[in-house]
N, C-alpha and C positions, 0 to 999 in steps of 0.2 A: 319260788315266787309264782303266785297265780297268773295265769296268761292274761295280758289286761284287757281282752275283751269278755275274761269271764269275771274280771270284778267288774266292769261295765254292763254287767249281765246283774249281776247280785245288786248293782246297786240301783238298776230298774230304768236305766239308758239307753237301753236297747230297744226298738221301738220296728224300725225293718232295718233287713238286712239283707245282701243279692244273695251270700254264700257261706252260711256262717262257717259252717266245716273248714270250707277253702281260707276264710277271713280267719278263725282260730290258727290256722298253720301258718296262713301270712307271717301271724303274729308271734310263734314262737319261737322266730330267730329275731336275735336282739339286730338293731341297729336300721330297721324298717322304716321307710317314709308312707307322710299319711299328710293330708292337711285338709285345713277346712277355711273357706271362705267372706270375710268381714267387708261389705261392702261399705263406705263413708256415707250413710247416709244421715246421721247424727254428728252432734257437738264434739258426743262422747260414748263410750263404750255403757252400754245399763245391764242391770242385772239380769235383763234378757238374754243378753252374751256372755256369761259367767257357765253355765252348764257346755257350749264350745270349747270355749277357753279354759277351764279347768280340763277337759276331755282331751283336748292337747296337752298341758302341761303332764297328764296324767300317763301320757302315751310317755313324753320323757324323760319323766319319773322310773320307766318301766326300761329307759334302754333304748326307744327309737326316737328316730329322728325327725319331729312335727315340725310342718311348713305350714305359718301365719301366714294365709294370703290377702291381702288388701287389694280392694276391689275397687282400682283407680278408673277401671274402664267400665267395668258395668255398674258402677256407680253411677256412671254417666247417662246410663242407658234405661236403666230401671226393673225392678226383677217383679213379673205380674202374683209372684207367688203370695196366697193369703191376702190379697187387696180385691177387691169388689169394683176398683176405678184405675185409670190409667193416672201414673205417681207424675208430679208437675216436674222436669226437668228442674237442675242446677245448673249452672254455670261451670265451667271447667274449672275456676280457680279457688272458688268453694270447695269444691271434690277435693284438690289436691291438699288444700287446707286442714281438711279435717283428716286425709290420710296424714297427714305429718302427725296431727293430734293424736289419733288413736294408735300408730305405731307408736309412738312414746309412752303411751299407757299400756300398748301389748312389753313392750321390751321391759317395761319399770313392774309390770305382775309378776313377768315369767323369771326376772333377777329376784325381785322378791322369793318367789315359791320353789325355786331352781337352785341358783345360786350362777345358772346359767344364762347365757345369750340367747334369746332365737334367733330363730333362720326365720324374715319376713321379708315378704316379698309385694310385688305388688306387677298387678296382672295387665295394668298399664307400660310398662316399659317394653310388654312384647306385642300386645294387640295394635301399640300406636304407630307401626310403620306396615301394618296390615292394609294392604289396597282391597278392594270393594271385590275385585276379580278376582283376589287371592283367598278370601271369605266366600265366595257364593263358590271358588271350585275347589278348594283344599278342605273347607269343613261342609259348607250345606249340600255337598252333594252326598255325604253320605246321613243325609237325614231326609226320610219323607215329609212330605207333611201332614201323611193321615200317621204318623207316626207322633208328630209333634200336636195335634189335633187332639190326640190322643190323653196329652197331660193333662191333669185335673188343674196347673196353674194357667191352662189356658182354654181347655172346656167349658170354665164354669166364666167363663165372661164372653165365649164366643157364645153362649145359651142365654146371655144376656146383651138383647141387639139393641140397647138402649144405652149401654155402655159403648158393648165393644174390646177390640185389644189392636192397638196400632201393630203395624211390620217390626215397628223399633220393638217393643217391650216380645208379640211374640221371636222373636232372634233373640231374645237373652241366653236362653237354654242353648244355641249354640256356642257365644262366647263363652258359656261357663263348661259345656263341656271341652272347650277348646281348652280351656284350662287347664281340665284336668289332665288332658292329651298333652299339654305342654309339659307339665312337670313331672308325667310318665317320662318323657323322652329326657329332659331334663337330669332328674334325678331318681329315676326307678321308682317315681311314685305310684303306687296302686290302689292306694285306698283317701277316699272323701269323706267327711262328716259333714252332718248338719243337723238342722232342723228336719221335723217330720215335711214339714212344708218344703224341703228342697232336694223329694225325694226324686220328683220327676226330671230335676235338673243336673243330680249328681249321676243318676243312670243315664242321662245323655253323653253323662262323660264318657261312662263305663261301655258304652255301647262304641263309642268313638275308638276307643281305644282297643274293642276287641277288633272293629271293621281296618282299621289304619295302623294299627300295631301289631296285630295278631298277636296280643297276650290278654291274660284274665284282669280285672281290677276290681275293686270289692267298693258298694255302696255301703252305710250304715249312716242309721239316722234316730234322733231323739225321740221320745214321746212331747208332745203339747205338753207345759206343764200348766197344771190349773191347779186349784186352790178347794179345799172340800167340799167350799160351800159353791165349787162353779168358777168364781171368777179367773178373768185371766190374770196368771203370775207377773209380779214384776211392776205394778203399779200403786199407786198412793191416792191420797184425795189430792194429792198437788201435782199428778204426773208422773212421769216412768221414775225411776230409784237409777240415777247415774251413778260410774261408778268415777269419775268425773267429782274431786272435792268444791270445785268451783259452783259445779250444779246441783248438786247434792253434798251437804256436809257430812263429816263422817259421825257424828251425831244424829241427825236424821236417817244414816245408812244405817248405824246400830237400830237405833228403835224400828224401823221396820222388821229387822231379825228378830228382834226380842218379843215381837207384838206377833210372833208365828202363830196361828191358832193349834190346840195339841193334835190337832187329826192330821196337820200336815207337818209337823214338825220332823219325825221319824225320817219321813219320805226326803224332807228338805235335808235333813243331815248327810242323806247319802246322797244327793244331789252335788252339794254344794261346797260340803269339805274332803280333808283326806283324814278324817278320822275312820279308823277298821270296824270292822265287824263286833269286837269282843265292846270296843268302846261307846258304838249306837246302842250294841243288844242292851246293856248297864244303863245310858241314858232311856231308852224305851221303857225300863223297868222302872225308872223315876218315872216318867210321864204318867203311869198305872198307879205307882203306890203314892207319889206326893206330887200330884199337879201344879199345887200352890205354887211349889217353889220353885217350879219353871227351868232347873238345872237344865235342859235340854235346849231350850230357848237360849239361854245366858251363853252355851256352850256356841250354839249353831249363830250368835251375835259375834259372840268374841273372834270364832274360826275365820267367819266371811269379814269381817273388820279387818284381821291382821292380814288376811289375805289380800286384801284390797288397797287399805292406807296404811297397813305396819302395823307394830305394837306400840310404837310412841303417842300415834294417837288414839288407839284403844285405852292406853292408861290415861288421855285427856278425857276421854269421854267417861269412863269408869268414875274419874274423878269431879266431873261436874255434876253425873249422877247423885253421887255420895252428900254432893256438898249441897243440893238443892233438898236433899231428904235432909236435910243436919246430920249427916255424919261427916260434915268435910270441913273445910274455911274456905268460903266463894274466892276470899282477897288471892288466896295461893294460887285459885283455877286458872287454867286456860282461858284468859278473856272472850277469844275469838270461840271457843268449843259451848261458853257457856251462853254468850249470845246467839249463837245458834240450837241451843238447849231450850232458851226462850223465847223460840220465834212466833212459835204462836200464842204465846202470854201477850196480854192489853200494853200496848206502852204510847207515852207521851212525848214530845220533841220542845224543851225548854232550852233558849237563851239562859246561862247560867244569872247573869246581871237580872232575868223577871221568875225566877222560880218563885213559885206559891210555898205557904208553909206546906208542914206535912200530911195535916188535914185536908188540906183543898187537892194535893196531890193525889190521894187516897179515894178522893170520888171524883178526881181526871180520868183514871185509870179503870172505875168502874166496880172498884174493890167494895169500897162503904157506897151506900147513899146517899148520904148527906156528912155532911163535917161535923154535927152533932155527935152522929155515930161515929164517925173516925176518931173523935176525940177520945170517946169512951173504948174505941177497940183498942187505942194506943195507950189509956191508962191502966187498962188491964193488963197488957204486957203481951196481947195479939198479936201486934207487929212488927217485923223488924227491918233493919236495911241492912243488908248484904249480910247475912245469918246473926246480926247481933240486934237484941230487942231494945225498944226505946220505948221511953213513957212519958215524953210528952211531945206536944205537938208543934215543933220546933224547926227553924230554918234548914234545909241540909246544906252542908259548907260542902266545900273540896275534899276532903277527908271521905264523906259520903260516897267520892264515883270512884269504878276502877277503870283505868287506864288512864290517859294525858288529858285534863281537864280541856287546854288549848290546843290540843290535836285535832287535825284538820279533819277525822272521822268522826270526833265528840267521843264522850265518857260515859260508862252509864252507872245507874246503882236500880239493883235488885230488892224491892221490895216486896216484902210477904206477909200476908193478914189468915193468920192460923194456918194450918197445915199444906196444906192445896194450893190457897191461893195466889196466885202472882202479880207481877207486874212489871216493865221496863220501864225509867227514866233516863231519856237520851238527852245530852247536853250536841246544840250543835244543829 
């Protein structure tokens, strides 16, 4: 089996490292601890923390032992890395909120992609009986501060005197590398992940732990990932891509996959799933010889889908796909999968007792211009309700909507004027 930091090497993850030598040997005895750090400061976990979180899962795919650490304390505290401004505090009970959240989303990926538990922890249970005397002599004495002056997460806003960096945010870098000093001493941890951006803060670990343990510990951290044409990874026109079905459906999560432009496609496969070597090289050769048909994309949708919400709902999504091309029957669909297939289609909100006929529906919705032309688009056999064509311009009953006409969310029917076009009709 390849040692797993050198498929994290091939798969282009590796971005700095304090040791690689020493960190490959680390790594080629099984059963090795490593963890990397999720502060709460979200609803939900987004696909900005999917290259983390897979990078653990991949660690114990390989035989070692990855500690999820949830960042109950320095969530509270705020980490200046990659921000331009000091972050506006939360409340304590927020924090611990959203750690309950996102630990249930860690335990529910890694049973998914595992078949195992983690090990998650959270770096509140040991910071919070820490006195002020116990922090400024057991960790900050073995930090300078031309040493901490030093980091680029706190250089570039101490060079900005217009800003600024509060005592609070610059101490982050100690609690985290007290961290990683705890879970040395803990459990024989030696090595942190992260982001590029938390390089300055994982070698504070590392440095702690050579000054106060007198042993080695290894940093490693990601590349930035950006997009070819520049932008940053990870967002939409509506916002980051949660992996969170509440805040992003897993319809919307597909089609961001699927809408991967081909220059980063390749890059994204070896990011984001666990398909091998022989399996990219074959989709790369598609992306060359038949772009059209986007196998690379459909593959790098379907991978991150079933890794994120299952395959139960990859076949929801596959299948509203289908049904809104006409290869499917809307009535069979996933209600909830397809209205969120249509969320940005034009829709209407009618009381069922004042629906308009079909034609005045048809230029509610912004399909036809006038009811003239509706009429004539629905005599020709242009449009239908819920995949079945009608030709003429006729009341819709109950039969028309899917789901519970008198349900207290309303019912809706899916209307389409030639190929493309759409529409919603919400009762309700």
């Amino acid at each position: 089996m390849m040692n797993i930091f050198d498929e994290l090497s091939w798969r282009g993850l590796v971005h700095q490292v304090s040791d690689a030598d020493g960190l490959r040997k680390y790594l080629d005895t099984p059963g090795q601890y490593m963890y990397c750090g999720f502060d709460p400061t979200a609803e939900s976990l987004h696909i900005g923390n999917l290259v983390p979180l897979l990078s653990l899962v991949r660690m114990l795919r390989a035989g070692h032992k990855p500690i999820f650490l949830l960042g109950g304390a320095t969530g509270l505290i705020g980490d200046p890395s990659g921000k331009d401004k000091e972050r506006e505090l939360s409340n304590q009970e927020a924090v611990h909120a959203r750690a309950d959240r996102i630990k249930a989303q860690m335990e529910a990926f890694v049973l998914r992609n595992t078949g195992e538990k983690p090990l998650v922890v959270n770096n509140y249970d040991w910071v919070k009986n820490m006195s002020a005397i116990e922090l400024l002599r057991d960790v900050g004495k073995y930090y300078t501060v031309n040493y901490m002056l030093a980091k680029d997460s706190v250089k570039g806003r101490i060079d900005r005197e217009e800003v600024g960096i509060s005592y609070t945010e610059f101490s982050y870098m100690i609690l985290q590398g007290f961290d990683f000093y705890h879970l040395c001493k803990e459990y024989g941890c030696r090595l942190q992940i992260g982001g590029g951006d938390q390089w300055g803060n994982i070698t504070a670990g590392t440095e702690l732990i050579r000054k106060k343990a007198a042993g080695d510990a290894y940093a490693l951290t990601f590349p930035l990932i950006t997009t070819a044409s520049g932008k940053k990874f990870g967002k939409s026109e509506k916002g980051a891509i949660f992996m969170s079905s509440a805040l992003t459906s897993p319809y919307a999560f597909y089609q961001f996959w699927i809408n991967t432009d081909d220059a980063d496609v390749v890059k994204f496969l070896k990011y984001f799933t666990f398909l091998g070597q022989e399996e990219i090289a074959a989709l790369e050769a598609c992306v060359a010889s038949a772009p059209q048909e986007r196998a690379a994309q459909k593959a790098l949708a379907a991978q991150t889908t079933i890794m994120v919400h299952g395959e139960d709902e990859l076949k929801k999504v596959l299948a509203a796909t289908d049904a809104l091309f006409g290869k499917g029957d809307l009535r069979s669909t996933d209600h909830g999968t397809l209205a969120a297939a249509l969320e940005s289609a034009p829709a209407r909100d009618y009381q069922f007792a004042e629906l308009p006929d079909l034609a005045q529906i048809l230029v509610d919705l912004g399909l036809c211009p006038s009811k003239g032309q509706a009429r004539k688009d629905i005599q020709a056999g242009a449009v239908s309700i819920n995949g079945d064509k009608v030709t003429e311009a006729r009341a819709l009953t109950q039969d028309d909507f899917l789901g519970e006409v008198n349900a207290t969310h309303g019912a809706f029917s899916v209307l389409r004027k030639g190929k493309k076009n759409y529409g919603l009709v919400r009762l309700g």
